[in-house]
C-alpha positions in Angstrom: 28.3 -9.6 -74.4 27.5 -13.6 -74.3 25.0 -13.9 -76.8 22.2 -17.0 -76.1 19.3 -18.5 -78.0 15.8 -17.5 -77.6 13.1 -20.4 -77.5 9.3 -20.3 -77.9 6.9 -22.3 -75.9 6.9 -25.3 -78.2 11.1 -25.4 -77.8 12.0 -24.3 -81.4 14.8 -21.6 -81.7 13.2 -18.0 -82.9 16.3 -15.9 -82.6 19.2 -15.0 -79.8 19.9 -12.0 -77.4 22.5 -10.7 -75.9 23.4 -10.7 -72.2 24.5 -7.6 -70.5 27.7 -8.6 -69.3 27.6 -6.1 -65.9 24.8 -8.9 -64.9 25.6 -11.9 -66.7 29.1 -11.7 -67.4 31.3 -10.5 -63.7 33.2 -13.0 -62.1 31.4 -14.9 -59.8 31.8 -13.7 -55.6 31.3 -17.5 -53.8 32.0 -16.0 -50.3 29.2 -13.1 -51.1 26.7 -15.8 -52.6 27.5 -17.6 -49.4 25.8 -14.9 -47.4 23.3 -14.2 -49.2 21.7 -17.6 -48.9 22.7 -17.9 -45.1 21.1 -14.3 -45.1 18.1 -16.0 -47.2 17.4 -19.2 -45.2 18.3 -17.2 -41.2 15.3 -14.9 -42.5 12.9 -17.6 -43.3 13.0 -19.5 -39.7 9.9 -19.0 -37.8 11.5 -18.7 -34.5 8.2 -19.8 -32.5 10.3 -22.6 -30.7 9.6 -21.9 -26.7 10.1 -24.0 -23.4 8.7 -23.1 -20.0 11.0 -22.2 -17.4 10.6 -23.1 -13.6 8.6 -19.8 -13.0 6.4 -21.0 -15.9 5.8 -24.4 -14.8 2.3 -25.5 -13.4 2.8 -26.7 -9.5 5.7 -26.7 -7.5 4.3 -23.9 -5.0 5.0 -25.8 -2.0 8.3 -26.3 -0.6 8.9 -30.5 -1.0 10.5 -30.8 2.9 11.8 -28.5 5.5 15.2 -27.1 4.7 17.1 -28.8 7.5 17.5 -32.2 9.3 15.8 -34.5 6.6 19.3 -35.6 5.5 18.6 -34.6 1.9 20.0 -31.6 -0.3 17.9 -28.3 0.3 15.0 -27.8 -1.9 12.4 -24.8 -2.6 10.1 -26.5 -5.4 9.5 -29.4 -7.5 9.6 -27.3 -10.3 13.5 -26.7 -10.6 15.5 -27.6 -13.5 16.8 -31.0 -11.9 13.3 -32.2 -11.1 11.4 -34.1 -13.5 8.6 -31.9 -15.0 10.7 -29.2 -13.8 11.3 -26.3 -15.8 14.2 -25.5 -18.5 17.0 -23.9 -17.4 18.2 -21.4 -20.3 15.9 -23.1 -22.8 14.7 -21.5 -26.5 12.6 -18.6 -26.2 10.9 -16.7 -29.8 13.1 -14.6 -31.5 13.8 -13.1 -34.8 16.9 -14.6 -36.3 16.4 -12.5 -39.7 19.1 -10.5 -40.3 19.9 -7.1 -42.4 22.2 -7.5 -45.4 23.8 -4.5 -47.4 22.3 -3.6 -50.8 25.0 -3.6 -52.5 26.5 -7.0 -51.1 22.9 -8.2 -52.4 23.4 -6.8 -55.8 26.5 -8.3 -55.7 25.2 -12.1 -55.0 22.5 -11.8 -57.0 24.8 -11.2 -60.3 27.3 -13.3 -59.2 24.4 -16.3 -59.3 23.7 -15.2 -62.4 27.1 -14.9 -63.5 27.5 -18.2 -62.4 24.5 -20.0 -64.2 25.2 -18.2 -67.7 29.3 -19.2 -67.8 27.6 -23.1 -67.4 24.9 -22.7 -70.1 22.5 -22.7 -67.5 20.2 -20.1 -68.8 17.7 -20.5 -71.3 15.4 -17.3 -72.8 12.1 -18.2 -73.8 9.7 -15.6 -76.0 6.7 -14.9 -74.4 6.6 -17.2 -71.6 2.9 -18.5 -70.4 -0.1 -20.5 -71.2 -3.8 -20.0 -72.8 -4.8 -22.2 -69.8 -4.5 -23.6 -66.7 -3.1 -27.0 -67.6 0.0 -28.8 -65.9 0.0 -31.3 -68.7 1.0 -28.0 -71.1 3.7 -26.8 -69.1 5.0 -30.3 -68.7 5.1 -30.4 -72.7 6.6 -27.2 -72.8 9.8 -28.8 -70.3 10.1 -31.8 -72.4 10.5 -30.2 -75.6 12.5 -27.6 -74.4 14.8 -30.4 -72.8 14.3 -28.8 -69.7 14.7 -31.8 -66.4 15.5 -31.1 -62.9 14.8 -28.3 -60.7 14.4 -25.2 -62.2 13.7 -21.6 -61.6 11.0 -20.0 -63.6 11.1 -16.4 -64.1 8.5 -13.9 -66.0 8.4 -10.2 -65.7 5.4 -9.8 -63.7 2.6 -12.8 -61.9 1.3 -15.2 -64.9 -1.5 -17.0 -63.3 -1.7 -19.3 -66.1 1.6 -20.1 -65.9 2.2 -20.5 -61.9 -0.6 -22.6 -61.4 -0.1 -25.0 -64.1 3.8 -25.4 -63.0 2.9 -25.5 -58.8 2.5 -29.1 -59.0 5.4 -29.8 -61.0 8.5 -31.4 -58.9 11.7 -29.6 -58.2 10.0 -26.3 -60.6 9.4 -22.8 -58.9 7.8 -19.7 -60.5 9.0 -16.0 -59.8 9.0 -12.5 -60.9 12.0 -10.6 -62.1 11.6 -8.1 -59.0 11.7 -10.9 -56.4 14.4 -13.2 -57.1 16.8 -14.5 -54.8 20.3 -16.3 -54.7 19.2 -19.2 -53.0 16.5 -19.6 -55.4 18.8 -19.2 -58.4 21.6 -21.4 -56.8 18.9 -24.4 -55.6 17.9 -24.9 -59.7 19.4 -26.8 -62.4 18.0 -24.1 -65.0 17.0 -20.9 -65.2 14.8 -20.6 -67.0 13.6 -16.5 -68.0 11.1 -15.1 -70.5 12.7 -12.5 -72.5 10.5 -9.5 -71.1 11.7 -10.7 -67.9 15.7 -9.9 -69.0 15.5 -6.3 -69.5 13.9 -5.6 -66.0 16.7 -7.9 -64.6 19.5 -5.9 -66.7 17.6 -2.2 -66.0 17.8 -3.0 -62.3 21.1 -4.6 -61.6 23.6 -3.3 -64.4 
């Protein structure tokens, strides 16, 4: 088991745990961690986008000549597809473009992005991670004197209110819980970073 260093808020080492291997230890699966954020990012489009086809299209009830002896191609509407402010022909319509992806496969990518971020030293414990108060300038501290820059992931075992509002406003920083993380979120941050409560449910769900 790879064994890492446990921080308190102020950045000062207070002692080390070790990582189960079964979550932080498999060889990472690229082409799985792949899907999962495809998976991730296909089920976050809105799919509102719509056009108006020629039946949808205000006007164009009147036939624009008689069908014959004008000397000009037959036409039934002003509304078709090759008439400005015509309709679309075959255009967007809403859909769902989420997608279902195996459990297991998930399991998979989610310890594989784990995997990943703990073979680059990526990972940093902290003891007891939140705040007395709502107060960016605090969590800010806390970053600096942990030597934590970039984007980072932020993960404590359950919602910290202290904690998520004073680090919403921070650039390239987002706060989760241990139940909800994702690949793409892991993947998208420099660090992750992960109160030590927040371990075991990690490890007791996905070893």
């Amino acid at each position: 088991m790879a064994k890492v260093n446990v921080y308190d808020m102020t950045g000062k080492v207070v002692g080390d745990i070790e990582l189960n291997d079964a979550v932080f230890g498999i060889e990472p699966n690229t082409a799985v961690m792949h899907e999962a954020v495809k998976n991730y990012l296909a089920n976050q489009r809105q799919g509102t986008q719509s056009t108006l086809t020629r039946a949808e299209v205000r006007g164009g009830g009147r036939k624009p000549w008689r069908q014959k002896g004008t000397g000009r191609a037959r036409q039934g509407s002003t509304r078709a597809p090759q008439w400005t402010h015509g309709g679309v022909a075959l255009g967007p319509k809403p859909r769902d473009y989420g997608y279902h992806m195996n459990k297991k496969t998930r399991q998979l990518a989610i310890k594989s992005a784990l995997s990943a971020k703990a073979a680059a030293g990526n990972v940093m414990v902290v003891d007891n991670l939140d705040l007395n108060e709502v107060k960016t300038k605090s969590f800010v501290k806390f970053m600096n004197d942990a030597g934590i820059s970039g984007k980072a992931l932020v993960v404590t075992p359950e919602v910290r209110r202290n904690l998520v509002l004073s680090a919403r406003n921070v650039p390239g920083v987002r706060t989760t819980v241990a139940s909800v993380i994702s690949v793409y979120d892991i993947l998208h941050a420099d660090k992750f970073v992960v109160d030590k409560a927040a371990v075991a449910k990690i490890e007791e769900v996905y070893a």
